[in-house]
N, CA, C and O atoms as a GROMACS GRO file, in nm:
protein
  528
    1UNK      N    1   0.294  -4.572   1.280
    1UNK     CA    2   0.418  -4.626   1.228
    1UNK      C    3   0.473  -4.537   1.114
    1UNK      O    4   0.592  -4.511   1.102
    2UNK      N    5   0.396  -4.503   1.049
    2UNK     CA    6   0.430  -4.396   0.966
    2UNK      C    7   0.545  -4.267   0.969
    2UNK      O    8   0.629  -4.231   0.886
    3UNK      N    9   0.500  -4.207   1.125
    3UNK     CA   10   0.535  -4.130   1.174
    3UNK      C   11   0.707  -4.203   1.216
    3UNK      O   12   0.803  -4.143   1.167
    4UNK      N   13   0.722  -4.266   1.260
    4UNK     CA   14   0.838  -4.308   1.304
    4UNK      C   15   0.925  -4.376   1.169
    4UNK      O   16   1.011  -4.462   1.188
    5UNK      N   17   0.902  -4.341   1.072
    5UNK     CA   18   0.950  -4.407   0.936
    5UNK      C   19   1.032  -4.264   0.950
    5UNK      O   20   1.151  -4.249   0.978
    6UNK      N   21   0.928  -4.157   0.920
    6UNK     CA   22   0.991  -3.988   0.914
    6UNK      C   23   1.075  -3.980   1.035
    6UNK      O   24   1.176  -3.914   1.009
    7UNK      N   25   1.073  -4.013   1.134
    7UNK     CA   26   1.162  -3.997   1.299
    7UNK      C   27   1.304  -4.062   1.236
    7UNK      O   28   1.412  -4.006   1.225
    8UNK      N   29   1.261  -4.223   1.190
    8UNK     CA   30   1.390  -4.316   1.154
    8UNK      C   31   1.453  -4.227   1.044
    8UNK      O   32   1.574  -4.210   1.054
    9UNK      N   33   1.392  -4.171   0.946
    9UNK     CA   34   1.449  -4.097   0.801
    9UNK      C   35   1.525  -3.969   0.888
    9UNK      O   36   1.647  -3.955   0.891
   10UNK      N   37   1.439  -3.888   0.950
   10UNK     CA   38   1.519  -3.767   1.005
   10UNK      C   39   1.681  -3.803   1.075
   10UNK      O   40   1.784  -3.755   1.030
   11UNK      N   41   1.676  -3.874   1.161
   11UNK     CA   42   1.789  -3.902   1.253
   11UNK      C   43   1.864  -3.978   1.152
   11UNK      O   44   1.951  -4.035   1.218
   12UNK      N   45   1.881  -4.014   1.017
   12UNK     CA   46   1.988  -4.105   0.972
   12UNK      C   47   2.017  -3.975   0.848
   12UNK      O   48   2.126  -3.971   0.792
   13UNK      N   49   1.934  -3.897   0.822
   13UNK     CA   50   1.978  -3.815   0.727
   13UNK      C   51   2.065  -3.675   0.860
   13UNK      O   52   2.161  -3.607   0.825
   14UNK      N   53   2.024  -3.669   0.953
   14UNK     CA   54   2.130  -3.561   1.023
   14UNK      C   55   2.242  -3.634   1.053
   14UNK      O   56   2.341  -3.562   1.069
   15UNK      N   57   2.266  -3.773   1.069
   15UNK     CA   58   2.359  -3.846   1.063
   15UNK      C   59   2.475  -3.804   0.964
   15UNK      O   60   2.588  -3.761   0.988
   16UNK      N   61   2.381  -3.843   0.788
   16UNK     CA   62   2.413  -3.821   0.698
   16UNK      C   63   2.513  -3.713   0.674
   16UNK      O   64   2.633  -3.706   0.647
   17UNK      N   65   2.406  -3.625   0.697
   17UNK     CA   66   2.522  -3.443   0.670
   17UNK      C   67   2.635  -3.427   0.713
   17UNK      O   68   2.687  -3.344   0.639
   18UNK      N   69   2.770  -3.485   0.858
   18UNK     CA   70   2.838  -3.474   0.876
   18UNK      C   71   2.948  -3.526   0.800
   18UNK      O   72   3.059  -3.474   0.790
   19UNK      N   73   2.904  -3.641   0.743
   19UNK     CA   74   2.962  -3.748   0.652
   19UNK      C   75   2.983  -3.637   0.518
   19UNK      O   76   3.087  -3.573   0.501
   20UNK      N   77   2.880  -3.629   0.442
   20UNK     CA   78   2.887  -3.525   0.328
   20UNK      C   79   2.968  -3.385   0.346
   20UNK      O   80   3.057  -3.344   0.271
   21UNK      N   81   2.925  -3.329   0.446
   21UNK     CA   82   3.038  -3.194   0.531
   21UNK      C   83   3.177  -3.240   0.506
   21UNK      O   84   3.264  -3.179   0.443
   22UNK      N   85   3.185  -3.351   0.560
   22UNK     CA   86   3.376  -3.427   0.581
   22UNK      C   87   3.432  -3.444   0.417
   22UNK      O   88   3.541  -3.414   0.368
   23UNK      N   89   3.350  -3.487   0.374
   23UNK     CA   90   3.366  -3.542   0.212
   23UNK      C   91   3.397  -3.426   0.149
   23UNK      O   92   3.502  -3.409   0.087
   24UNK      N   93   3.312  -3.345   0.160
   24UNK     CA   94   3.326  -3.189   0.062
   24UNK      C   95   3.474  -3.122   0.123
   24UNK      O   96   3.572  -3.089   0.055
   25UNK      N   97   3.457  -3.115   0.277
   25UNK     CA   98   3.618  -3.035   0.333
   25UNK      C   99   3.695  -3.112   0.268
   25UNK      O  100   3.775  -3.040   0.208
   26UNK      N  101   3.718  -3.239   0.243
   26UNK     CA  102   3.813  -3.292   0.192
   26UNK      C  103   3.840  -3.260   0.058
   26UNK      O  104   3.954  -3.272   0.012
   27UNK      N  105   3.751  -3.222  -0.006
   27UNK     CA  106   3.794  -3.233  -0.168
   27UNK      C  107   3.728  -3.262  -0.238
   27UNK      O  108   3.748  -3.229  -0.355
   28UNK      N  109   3.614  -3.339  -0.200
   28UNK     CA  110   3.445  -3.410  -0.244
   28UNK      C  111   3.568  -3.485  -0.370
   28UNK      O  112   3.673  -3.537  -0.333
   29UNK      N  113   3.523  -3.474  -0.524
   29UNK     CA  114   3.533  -3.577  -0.572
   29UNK      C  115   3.676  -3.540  -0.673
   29UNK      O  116   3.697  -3.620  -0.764
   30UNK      N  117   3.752  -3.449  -0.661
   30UNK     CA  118   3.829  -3.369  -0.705
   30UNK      C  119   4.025  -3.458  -0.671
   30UNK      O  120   4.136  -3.469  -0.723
   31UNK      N  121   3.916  -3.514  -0.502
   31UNK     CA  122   4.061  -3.525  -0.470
   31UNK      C  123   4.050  -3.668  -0.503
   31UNK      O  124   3.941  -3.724  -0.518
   32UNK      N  125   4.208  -3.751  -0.521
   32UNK     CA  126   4.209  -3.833  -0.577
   32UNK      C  127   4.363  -3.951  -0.504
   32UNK      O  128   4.482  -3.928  -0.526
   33UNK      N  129   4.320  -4.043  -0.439
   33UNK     CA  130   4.417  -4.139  -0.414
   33UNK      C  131   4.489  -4.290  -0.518
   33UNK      O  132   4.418  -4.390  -0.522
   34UNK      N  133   4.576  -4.291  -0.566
   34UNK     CA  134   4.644  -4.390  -0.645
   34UNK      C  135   4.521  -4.396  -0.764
   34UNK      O  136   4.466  -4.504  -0.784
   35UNK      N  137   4.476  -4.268  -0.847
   35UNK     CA  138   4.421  -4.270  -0.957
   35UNK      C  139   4.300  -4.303  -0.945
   35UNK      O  140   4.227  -4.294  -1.044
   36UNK      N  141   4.237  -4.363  -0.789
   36UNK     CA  142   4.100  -4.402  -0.757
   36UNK      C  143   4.076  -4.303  -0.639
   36UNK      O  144   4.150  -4.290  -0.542
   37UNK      N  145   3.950  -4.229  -0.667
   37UNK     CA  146   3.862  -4.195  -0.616
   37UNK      C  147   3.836  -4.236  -0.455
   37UNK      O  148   3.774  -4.341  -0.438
   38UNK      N  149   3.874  -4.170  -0.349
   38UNK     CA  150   3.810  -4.238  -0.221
   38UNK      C  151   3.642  -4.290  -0.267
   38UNK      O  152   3.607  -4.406  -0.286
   39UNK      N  153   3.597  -4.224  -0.272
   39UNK     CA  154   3.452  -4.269  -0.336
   39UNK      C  155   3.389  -4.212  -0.442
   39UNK      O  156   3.391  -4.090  -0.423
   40UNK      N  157   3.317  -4.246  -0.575
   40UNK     CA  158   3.319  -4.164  -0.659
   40UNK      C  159   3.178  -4.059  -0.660
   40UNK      O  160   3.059  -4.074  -0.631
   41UNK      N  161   3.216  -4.006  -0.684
   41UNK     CA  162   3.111  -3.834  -0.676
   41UNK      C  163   2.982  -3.867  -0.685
   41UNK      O  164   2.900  -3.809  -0.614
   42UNK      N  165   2.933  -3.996  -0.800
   42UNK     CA  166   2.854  -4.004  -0.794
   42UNK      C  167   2.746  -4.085  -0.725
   42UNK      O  168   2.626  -4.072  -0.748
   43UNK      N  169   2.808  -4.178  -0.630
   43UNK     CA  170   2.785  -4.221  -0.516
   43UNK      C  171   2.804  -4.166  -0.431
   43UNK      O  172   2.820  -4.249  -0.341
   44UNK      N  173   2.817  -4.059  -0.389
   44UNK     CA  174   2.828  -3.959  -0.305
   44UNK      C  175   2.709  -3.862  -0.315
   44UNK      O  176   2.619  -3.859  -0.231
   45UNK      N  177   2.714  -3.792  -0.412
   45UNK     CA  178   2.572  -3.756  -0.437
   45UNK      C  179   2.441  -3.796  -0.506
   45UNK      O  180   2.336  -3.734  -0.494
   46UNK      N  181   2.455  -3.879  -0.561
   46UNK     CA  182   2.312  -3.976  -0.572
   46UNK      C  183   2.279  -4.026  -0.406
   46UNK      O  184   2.173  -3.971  -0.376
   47UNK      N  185   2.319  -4.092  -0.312
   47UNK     CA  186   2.286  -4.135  -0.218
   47UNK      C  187   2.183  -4.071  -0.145
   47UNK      O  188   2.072  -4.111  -0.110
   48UNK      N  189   2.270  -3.914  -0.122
   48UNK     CA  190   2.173  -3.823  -0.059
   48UNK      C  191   2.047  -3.821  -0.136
   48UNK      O  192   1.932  -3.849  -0.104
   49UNK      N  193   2.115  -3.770  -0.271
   49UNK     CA  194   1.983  -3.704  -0.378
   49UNK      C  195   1.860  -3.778  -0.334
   49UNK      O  196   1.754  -3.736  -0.288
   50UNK      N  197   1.912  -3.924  -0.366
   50UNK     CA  198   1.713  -4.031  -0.390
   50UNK      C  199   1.675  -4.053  -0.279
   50UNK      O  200   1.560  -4.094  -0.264
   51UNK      N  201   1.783  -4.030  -0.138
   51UNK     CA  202   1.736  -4.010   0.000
   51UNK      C  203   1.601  -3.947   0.030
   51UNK      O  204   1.500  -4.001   0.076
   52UNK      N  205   1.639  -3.724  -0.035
   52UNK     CA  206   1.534  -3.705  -0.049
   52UNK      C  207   1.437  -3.706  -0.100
   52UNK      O  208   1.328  -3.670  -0.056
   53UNK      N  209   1.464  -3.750  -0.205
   53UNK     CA  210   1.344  -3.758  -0.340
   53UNK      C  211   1.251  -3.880  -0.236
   53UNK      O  212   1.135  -3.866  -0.197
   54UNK      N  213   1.326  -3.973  -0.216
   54UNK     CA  214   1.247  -4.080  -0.106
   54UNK      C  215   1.188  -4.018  -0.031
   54UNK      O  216   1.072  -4.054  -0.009
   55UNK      N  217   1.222  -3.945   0.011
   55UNK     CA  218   1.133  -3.889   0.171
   55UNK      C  219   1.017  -3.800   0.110
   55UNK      O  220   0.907  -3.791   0.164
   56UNK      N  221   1.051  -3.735  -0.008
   56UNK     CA  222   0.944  -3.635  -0.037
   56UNK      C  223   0.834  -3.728  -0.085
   56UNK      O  224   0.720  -3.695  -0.052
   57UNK      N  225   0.852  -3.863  -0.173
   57UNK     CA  226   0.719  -3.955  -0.151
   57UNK      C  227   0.702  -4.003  -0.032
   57UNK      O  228   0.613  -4.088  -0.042
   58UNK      N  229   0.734  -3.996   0.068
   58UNK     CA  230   0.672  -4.054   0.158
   58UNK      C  231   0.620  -3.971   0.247
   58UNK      O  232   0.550  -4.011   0.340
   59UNK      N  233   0.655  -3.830   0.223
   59UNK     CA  234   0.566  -3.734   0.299
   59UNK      C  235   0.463  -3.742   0.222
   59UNK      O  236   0.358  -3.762   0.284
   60UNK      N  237   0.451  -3.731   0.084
   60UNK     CA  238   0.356  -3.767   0.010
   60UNK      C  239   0.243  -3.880   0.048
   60UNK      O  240   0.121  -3.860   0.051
   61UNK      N  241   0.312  -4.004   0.077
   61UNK     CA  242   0.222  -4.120   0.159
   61UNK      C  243   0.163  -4.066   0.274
   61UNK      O  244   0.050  -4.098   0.310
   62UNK      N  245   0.238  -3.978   0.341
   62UNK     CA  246   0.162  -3.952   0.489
   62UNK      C  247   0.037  -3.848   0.432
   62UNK      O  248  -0.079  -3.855   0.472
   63UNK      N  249   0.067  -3.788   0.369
   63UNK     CA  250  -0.028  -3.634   0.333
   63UNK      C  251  -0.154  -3.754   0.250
   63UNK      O  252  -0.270  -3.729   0.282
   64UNK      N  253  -0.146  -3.812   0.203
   64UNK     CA  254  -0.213  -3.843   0.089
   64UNK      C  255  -0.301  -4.008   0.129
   64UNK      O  256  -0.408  -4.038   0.076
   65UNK      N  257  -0.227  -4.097   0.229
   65UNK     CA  258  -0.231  -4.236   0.205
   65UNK      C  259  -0.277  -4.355   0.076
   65UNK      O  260  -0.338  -4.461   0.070
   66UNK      N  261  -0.197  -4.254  -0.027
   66UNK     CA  262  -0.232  -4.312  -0.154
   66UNK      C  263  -0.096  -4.408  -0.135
   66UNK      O  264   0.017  -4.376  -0.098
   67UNK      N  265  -0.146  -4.527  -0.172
   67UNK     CA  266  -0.033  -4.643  -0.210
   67UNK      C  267   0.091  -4.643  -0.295
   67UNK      O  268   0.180  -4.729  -0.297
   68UNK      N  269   0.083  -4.548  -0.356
   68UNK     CA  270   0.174  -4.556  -0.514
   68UNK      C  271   0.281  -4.479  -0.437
   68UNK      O  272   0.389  -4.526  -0.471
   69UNK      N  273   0.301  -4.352  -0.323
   69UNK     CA  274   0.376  -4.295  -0.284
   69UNK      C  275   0.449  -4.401  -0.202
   69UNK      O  276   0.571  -4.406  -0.220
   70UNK      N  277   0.388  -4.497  -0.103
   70UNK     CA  278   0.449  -4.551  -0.015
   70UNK      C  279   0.575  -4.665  -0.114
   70UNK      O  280   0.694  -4.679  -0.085
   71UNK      N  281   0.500  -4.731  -0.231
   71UNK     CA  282   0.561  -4.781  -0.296
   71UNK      C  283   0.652  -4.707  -0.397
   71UNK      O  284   0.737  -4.769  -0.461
   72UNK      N  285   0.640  -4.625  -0.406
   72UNK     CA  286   0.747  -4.543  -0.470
   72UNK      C  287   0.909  -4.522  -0.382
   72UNK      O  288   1.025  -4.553  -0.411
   73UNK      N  289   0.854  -4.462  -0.278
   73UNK     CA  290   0.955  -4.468  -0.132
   73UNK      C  291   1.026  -4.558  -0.150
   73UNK      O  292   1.148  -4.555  -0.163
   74UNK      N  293   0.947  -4.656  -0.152
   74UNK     CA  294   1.031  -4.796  -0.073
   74UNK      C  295   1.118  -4.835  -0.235
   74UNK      O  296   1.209  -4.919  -0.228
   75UNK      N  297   1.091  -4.782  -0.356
   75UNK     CA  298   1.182  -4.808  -0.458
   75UNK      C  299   1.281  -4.748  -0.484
   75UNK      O  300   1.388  -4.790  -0.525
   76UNK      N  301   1.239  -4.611  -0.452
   76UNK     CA  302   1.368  -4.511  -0.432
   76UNK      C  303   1.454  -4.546  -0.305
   76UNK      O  304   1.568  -4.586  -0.329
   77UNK      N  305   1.414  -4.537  -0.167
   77UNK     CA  306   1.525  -4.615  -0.070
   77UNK      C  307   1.556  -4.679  -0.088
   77UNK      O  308   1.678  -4.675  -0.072
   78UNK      N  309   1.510  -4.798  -0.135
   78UNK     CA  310   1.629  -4.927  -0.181
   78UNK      C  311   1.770  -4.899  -0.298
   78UNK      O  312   1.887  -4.934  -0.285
   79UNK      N  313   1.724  -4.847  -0.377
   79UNK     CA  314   1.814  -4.768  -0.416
   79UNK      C  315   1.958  -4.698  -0.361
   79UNK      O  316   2.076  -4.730  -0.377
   80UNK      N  317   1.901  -4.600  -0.295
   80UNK     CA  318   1.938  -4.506  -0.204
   80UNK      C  319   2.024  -4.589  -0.090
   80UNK      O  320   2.130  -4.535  -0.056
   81UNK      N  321   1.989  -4.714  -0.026
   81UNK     CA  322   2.033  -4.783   0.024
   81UNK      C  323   2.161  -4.888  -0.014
   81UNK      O  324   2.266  -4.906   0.050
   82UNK      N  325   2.119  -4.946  -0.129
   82UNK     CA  326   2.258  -5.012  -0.199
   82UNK      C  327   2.318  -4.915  -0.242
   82UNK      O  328   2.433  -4.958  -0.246
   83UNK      N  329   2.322  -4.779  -0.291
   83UNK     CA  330   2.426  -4.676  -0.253
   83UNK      C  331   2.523  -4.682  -0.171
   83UNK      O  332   2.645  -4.693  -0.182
   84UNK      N  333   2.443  -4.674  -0.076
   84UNK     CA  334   2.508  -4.678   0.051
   84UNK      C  335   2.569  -4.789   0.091
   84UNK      O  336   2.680  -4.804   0.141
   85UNK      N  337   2.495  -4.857   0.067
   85UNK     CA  338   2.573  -5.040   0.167
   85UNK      C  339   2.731  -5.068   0.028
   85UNK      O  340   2.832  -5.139   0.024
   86UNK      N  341   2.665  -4.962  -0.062
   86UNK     CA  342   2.841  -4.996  -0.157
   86UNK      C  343   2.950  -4.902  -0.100
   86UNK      O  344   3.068  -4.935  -0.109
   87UNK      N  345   2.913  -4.780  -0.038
   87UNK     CA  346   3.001  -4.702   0.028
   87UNK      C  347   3.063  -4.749   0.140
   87UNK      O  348   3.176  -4.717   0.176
   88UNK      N  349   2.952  -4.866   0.225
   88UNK     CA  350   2.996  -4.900   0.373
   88UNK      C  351   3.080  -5.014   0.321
   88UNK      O  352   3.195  -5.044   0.353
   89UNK      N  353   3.021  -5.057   0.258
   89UNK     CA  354   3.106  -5.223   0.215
   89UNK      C  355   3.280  -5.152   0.109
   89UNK      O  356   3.376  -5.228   0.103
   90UNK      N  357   3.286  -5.050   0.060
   90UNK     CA  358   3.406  -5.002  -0.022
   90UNK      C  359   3.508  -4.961   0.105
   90UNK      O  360   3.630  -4.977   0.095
   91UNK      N  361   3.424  -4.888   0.264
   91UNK     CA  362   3.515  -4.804   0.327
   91UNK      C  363   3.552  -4.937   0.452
   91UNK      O  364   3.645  -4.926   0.532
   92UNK      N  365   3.471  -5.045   0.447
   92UNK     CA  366   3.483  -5.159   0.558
   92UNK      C  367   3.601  -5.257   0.463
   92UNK      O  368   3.706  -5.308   0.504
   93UNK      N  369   3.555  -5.260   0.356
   93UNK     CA  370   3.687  -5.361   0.223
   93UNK      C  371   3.777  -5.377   0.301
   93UNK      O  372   3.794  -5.481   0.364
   94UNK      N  373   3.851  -5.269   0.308
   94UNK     CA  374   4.027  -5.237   0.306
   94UNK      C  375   3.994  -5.198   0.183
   94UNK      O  376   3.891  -5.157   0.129
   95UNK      N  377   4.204  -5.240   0.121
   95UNK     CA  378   4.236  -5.210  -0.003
   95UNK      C  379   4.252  -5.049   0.006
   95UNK      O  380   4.243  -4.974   0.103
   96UNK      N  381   4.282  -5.023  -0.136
   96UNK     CA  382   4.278  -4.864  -0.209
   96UNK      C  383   4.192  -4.735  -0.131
   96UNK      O  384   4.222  -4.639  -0.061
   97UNK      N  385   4.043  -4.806  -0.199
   97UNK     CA  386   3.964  -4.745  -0.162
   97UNK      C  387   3.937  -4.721   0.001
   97UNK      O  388   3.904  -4.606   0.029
   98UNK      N  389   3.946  -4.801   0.094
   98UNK     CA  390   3.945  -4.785   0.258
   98UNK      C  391   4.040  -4.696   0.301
   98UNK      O  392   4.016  -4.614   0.389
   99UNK      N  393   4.179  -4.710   0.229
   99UNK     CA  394   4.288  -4.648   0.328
   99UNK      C  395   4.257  -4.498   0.316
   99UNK      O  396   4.284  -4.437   0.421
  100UNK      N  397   4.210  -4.424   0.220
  100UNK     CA  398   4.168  -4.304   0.180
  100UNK      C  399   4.077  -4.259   0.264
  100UNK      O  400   4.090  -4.156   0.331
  101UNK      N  401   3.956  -4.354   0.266
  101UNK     CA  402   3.855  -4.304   0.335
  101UNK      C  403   3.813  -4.307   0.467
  101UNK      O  404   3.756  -4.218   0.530
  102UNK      N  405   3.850  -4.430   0.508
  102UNK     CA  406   3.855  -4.408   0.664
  102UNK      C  407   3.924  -4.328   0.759
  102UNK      O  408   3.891  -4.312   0.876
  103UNK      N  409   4.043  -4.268   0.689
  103UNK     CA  410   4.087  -4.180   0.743
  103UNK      C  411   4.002  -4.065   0.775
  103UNK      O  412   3.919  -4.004   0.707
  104UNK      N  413   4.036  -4.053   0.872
  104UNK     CA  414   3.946  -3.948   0.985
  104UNK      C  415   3.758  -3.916   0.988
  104UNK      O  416   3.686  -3.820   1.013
  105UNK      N  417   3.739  -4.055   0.946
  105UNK     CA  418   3.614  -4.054   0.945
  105UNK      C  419   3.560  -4.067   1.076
  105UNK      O  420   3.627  -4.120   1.164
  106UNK      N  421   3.409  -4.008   1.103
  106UNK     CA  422   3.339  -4.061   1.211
  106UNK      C  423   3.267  -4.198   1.287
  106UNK      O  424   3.148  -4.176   1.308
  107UNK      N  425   3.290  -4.265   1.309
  107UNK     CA  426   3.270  -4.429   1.274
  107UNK      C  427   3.133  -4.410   1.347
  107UNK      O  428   3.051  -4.498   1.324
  108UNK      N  429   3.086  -4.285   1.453
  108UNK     CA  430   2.952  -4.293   1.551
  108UNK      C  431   2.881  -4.248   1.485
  108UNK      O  432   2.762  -4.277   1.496
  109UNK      N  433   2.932  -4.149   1.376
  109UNK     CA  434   2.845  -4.118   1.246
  109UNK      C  435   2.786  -4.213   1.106
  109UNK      O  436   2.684  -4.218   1.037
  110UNK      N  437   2.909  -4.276   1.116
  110UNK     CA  438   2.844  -4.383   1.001
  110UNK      C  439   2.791  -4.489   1.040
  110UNK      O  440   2.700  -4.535   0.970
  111UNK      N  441   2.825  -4.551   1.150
  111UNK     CA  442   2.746  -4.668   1.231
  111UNK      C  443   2.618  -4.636   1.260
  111UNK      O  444   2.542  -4.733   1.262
  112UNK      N  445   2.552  -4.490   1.291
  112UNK     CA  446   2.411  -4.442   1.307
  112UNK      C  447   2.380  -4.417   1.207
  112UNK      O  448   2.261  -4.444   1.187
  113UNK      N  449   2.450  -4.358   1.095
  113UNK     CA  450   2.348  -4.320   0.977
  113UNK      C  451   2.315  -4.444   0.922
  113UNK      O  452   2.194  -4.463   0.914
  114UNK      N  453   2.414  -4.568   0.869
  114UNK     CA  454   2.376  -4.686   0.835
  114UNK      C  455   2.237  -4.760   0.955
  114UNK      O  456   2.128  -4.781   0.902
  115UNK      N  457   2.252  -4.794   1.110
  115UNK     CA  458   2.173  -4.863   1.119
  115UNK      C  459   2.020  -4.774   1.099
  115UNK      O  460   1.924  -4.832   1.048
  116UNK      N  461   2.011  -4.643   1.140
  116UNK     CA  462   1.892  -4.623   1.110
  116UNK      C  463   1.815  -4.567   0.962
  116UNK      O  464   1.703  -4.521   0.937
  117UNK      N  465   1.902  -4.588   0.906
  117UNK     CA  466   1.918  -4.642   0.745
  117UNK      C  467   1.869  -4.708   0.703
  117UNK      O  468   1.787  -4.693   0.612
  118UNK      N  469   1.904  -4.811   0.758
  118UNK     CA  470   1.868  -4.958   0.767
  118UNK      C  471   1.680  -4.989   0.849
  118UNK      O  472   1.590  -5.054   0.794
  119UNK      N  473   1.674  -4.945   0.938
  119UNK     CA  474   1.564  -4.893   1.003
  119UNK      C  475   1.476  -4.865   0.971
  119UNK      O  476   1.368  -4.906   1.014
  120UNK      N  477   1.499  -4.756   0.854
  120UNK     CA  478   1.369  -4.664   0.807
  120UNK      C  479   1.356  -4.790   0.680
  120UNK      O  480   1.242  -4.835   0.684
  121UNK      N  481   1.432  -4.854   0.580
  121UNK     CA  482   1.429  -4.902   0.484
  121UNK      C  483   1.322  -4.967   0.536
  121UNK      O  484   1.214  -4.911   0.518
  122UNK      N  485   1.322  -5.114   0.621
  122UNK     CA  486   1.267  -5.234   0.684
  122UNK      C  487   1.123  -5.166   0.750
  122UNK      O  488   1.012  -5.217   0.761
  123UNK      N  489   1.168  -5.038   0.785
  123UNK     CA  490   1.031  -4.986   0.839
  123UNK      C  491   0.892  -4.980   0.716
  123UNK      O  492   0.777  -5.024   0.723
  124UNK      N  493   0.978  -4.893   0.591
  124UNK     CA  494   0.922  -4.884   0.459
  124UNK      C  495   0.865  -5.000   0.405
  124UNK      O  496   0.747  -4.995   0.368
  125UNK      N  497   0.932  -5.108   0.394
  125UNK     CA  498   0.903  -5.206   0.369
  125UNK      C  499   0.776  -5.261   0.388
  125UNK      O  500   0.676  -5.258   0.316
  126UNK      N  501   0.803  -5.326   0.532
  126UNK     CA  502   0.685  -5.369   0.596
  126UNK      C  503   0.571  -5.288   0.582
  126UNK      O  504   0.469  -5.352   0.556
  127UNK      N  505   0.553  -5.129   0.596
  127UNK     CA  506   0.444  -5.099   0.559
  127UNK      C  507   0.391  -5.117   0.396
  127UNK      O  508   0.290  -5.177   0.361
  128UNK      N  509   0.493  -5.046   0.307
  128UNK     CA  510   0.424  -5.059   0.153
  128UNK      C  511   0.398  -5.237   0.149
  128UNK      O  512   0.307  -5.278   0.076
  129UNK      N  513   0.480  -5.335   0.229
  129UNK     CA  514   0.351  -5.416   0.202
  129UNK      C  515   0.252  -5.471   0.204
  129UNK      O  516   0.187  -5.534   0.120
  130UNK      N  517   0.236  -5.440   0.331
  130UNK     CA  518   0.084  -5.492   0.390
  130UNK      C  519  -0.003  -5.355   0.414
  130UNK      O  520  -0.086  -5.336   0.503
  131UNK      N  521   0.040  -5.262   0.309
  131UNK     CA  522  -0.101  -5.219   0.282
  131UNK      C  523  -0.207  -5.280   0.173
  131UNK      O  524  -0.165  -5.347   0.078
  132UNK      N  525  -0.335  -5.257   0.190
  132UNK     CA  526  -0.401  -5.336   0.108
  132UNK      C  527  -0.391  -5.396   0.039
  132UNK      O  528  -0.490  -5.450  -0.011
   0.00000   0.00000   0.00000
């Protein structure tokens, strides 16, 4: 199960990159609609950031099966996750912030990076807790 935590993490972070690619062509955090931010920079790049910092403890858990990594993971993805579920929930809103951003977004891109997002989180979960 382990292994498929890293499978679920891989496929939602290549997800990821097209989203960040689109963001940056656009203007990343520079560009600016009715004085608000399509999304602000730093939810944009924190998301990714503790993504990997997440994954690098949990390669850590796999290399190691010391507990403190798996639980580390699962503190940093959650994180990393309400990041995100504020980006999906800002670009699903409406309002200000939606009309900016949904424009010409990938919806097969963000619908996969979120559910297996979502995936790896619940995957994390369940293991950091029923280990010992």
């Amino acid at each position: 199960m382990h292994l498929a935590v890293l499978a679920a993490w891989t496929v939602s972070a290549l997800a990821g990159v097209p989203l960040m690619v689109r963001w940056l062509a656009d203007g990343g955090a520079r560009r600016r609609v009715a004085k608000v931010t399509r999304f602000p920079g730093m939810l944009i790049v924190g998301h990714p950031a503790l993504a990997v910092a997440g994954l690098g403890l949990w390669i850590g858990f796999i290399l190691t099966q010391e507990d403190r990594y798996a639980w580390g993971a699962l503190a940093v993805i959650t994180t990393a996750a309400l990041l995100g579920f504020a980006m999906l929930t800002r670009w699903l809103g409406g309002g200000r912030h939606a009309r900016g951003a949904s424009r010409g977004r990938p919806l097969t891109a963000i619908l996969l990076h979120a559910t297996t997002g979502l995936s790896t989180f619940v995957l994390i979960m369940l293991i950091a807790t029923t280990i010992r």
